[in-house]
Legacy VTK file of the C-alpha trace (Angstrom):
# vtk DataFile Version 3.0
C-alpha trace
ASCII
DATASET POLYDATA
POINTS 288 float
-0.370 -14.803 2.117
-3.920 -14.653 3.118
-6.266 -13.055 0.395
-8.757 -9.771 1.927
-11.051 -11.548 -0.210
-11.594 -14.505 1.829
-11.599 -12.669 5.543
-15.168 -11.595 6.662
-15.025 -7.824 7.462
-14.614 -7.147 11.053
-17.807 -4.162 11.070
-20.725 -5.146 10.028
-23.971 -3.065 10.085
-26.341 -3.953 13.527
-23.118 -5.719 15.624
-22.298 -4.476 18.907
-18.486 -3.711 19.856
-17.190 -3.109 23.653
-14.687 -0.930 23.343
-12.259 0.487 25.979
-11.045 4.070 26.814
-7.562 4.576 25.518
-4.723 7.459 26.190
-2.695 7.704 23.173
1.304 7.926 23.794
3.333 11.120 22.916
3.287 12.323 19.373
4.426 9.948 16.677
8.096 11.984 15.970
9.352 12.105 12.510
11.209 8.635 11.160
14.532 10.977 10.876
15.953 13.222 13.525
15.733 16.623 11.509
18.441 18.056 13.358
20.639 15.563 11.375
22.484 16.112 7.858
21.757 13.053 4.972
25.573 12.748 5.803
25.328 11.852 9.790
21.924 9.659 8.425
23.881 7.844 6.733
26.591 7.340 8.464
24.644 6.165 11.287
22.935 3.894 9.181
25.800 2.099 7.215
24.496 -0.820 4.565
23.731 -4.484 5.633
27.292 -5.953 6.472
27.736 -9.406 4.214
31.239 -9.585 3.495
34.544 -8.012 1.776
36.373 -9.176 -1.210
39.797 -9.456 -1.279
40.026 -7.364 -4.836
39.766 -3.915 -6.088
38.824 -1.949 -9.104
39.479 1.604 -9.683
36.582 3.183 -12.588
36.681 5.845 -14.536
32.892 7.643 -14.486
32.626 8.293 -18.097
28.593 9.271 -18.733
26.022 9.848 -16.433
22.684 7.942 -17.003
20.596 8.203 -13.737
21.662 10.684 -11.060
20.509 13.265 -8.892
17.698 13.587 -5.709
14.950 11.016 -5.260
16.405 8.863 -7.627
16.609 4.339 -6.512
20.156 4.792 -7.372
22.926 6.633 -9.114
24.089 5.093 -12.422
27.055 5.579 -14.591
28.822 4.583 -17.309
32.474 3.727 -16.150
35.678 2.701 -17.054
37.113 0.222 -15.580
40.976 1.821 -15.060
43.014 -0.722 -12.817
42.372 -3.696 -10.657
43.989 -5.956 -8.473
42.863 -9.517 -8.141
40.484 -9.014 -10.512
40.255 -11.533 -13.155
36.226 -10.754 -13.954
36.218 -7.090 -14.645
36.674 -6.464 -18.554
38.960 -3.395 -19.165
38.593 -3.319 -22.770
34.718 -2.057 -22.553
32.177 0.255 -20.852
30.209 -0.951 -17.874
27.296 0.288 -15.948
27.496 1.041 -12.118
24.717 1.122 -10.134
25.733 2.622 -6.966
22.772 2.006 -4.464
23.488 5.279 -2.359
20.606 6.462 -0.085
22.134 9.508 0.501
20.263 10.970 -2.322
16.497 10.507 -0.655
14.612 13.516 0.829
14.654 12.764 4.041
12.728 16.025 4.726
9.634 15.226 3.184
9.769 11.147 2.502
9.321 8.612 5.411
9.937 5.954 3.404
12.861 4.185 4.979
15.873 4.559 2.343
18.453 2.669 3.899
16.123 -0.705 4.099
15.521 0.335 0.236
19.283 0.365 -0.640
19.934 -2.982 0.853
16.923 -4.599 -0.627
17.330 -3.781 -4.014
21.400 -4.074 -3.540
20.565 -7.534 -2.158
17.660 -8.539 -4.548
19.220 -7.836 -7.612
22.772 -8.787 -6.237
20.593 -12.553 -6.243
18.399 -12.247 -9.579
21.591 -11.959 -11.825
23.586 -15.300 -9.615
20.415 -17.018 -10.175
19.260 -15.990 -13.643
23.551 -16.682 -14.631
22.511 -18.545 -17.802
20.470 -15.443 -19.217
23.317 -13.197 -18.856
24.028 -11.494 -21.887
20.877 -12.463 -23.577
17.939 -10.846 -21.981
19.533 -9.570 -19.073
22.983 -7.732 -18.938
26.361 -9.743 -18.306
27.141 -9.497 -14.245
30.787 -8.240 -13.497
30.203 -8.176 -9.256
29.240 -6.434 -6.160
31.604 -3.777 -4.853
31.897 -1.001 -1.806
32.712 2.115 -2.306
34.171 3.913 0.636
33.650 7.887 0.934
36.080 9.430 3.065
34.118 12.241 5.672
36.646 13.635 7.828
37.995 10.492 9.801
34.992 8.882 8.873
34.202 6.432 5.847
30.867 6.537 4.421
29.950 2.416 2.511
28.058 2.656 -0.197
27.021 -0.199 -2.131
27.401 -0.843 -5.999
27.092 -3.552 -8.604
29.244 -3.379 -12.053
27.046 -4.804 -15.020
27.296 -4.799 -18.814
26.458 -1.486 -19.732
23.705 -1.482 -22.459
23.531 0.528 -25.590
20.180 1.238 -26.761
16.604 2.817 -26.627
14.228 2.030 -23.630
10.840 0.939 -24.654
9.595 3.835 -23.880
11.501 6.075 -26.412
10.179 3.628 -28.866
6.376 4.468 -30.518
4.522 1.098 -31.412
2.325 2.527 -33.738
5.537 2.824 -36.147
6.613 -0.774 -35.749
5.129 -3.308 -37.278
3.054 -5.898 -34.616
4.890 -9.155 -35.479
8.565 -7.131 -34.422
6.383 -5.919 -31.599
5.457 -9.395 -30.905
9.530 -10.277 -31.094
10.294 -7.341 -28.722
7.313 -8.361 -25.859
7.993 -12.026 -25.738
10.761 -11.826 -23.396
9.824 -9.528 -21.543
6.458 -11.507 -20.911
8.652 -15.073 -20.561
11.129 -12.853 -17.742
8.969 -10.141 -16.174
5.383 -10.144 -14.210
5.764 -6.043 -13.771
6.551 -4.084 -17.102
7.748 -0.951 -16.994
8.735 0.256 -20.617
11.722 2.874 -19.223
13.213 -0.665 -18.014
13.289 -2.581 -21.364
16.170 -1.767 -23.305
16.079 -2.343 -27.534
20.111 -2.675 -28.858
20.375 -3.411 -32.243
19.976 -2.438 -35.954
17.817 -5.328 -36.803
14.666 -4.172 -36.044
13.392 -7.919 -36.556
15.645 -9.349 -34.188
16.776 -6.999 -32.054
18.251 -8.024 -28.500
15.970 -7.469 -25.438
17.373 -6.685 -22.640
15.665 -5.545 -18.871
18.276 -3.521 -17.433
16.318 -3.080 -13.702
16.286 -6.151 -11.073
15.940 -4.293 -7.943
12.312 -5.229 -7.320
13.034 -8.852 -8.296
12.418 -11.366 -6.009
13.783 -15.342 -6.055
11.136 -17.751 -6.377
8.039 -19.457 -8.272
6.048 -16.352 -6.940
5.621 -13.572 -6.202
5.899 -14.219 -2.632
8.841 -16.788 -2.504
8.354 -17.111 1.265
4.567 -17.997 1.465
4.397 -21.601 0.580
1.022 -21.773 -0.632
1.868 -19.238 -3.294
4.830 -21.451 -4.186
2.693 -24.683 -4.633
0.262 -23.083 -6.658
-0.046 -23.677 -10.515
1.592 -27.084 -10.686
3.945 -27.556 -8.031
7.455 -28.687 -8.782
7.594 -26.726 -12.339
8.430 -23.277 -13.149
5.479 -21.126 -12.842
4.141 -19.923 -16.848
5.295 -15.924 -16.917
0.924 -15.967 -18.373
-0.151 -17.047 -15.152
2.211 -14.328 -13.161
0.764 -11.526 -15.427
-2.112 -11.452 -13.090
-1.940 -8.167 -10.844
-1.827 -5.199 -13.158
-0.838 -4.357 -16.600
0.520 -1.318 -17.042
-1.535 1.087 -19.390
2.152 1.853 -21.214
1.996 -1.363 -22.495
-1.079 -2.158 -24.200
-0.536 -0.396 -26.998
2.250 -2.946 -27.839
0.288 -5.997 -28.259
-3.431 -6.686 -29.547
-6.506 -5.831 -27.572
-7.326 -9.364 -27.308
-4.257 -10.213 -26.277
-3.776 -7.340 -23.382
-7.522 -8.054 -22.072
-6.493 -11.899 -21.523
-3.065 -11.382 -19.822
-4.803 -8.802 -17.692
-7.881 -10.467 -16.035
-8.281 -13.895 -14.176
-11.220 -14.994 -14.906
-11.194 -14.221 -18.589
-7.928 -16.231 -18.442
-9.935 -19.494 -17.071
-12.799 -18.850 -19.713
-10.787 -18.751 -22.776
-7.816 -20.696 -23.796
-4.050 -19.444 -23.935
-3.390 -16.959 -27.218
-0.328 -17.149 -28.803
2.729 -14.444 -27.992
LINES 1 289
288 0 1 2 3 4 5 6 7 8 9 10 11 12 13 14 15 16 17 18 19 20 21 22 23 24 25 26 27 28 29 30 31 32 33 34 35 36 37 38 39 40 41 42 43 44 45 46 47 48 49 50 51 52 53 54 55 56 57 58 59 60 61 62 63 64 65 66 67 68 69 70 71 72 73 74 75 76 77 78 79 80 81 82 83 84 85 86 87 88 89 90 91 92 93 94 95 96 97 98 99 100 101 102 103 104 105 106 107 108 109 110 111 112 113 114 115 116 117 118 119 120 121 122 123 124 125 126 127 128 129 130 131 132 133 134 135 136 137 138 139 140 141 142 143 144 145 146 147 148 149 150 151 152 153 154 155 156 157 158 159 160 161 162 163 164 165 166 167 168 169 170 171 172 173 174 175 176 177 178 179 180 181 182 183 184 185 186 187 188 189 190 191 192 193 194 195 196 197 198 199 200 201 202 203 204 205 206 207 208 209 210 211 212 213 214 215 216 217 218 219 220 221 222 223 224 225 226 227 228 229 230 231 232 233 234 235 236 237 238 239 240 241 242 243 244 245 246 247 248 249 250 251 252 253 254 255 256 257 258 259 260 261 262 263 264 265 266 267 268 269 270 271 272 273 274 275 276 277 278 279 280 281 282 283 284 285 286 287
């Protein structure tokens, strides 16, 4: 995608514009029809279609972890009860559900459109943990499928999309204070999130284990992921860039912002050089 940087501004001091008389159209209405419940919204917008399984699972909600208004999703930690033609859905453990429900966004006061949101993230993270198989149950949660829920309204059945993961038993990062933990375990615990993540957000970096020198890492939130070398999978001169052909180094994706949360977890020099571009092609690569 075309950098702002490189466009010449389109006002400039002394030019001289023509411009035309315009009549504006009727009043920009609301992006929801107010006179509508979240329920009707919703049922008028069902999820992105793909296709059905030909198994079921019945779960148990056992805990709840994230639920309520303006929340991305509703999470839970389930049960998994009974299934039928299900050979990948453990019933000897608890699992997380993610139920991608937009039913829960304030459609009074938030335009942003929540049924696009639902099917991205369902659909983005649905991808990261197919793609990212081989890191399952290492620095990502094991992957136990993509479900439908279906809410009975009346006649009516409401879809709601949901994914069934490993459900993770620890202390986000930001429960954690570095001040009490010595740097080189720090070191241990930011190294994969540095090699797997360009955006850090400390709530979504989970800690599980007694060891507090090798504890397992795990980032628990894919939603925002997207499939590529890049950022922007689908611009091809982001793709080629920083030798073509090779996985692009998680240093050299670090490059948009890093999050004030996180600096206290690694050196100064360290945080200064993952966060600035041209300091990063002044100085050579430090050590993680």
């Amino acid at each position: 995608m075309e950098s702002h940087d490189c466009k010449p501004s389109s006002y400039c001091l002394n030019d001289t514009l023509t411009i035309q008389s315009h009549n504006p159209p009727p009043q920009i209405p609301r992006k929801w029809d107010q006179s509508l419940s979240p329920t009707e919204l919703c049922l008028q917008n069902p999820p992105l279609s793909g296709s059905d399984g030909n198994s079921f699972v019945s779960i148990k909600l056992s805990e709840e972890l994230q639920i309520g208004l303006n929340k991305r999703s509703q999470i839970f930690v389930v049960k998994c009860v009974n299934s039928l033609n299900s050979s990948s859905t453990p019933t000897d453990q608890d699992l997380g559900a993610k139920i991608y429900d937009p039913f829960y966004h304030d459609f009074e006061f938030d335009d942003e459109d929540s049924f696009f949101r639902a099917d991205y993230e369902y659909t983005h993270e649905y991808a990261a943990y197919i793609h990212l198989s081989d890191l399952q149950g290492s620095v990502i949660p094991r992957f136990f499928g993509s479900c439908t829920l279906k809410i009975e309204i009346d006649k009516y059945f409401r879809l709601v999309r949901l994914i069934l993961v490993e459900n993770i038993d620890g202390l986000s990062m930001d429960r954690l204070n570095p001040e009490e933990i010595l740097m080189e375990e720090r070191q241990h615990i930011m190294k994969p999130i540095v090699d797997g993540e360009s955006s850090h957000y400390t709530r979504n970096v989970m800690v599980k284990g007694s060891d507090a020198k090798m504890p397992r890492i795990v980032i628990i939130d894919l939603g925002m992921s997207v499939t590529g070398r890049s950022r922007n999978p689908s611009d091809n001169r982001d793709e080629s860039r920083y030798f073509p052909g090779v996985a692009i180094s998680p240093l050299l994706r670090w490059n948009i912002y890093y999050r004030r949360h996180a600096f206290t977890w690694l050196k100064e020099k360290r945080t200064v050089w993952l966060n600035y571009d041209r300091m990063r092609e002044m100085k050579p690569p430090l050590p993680i």
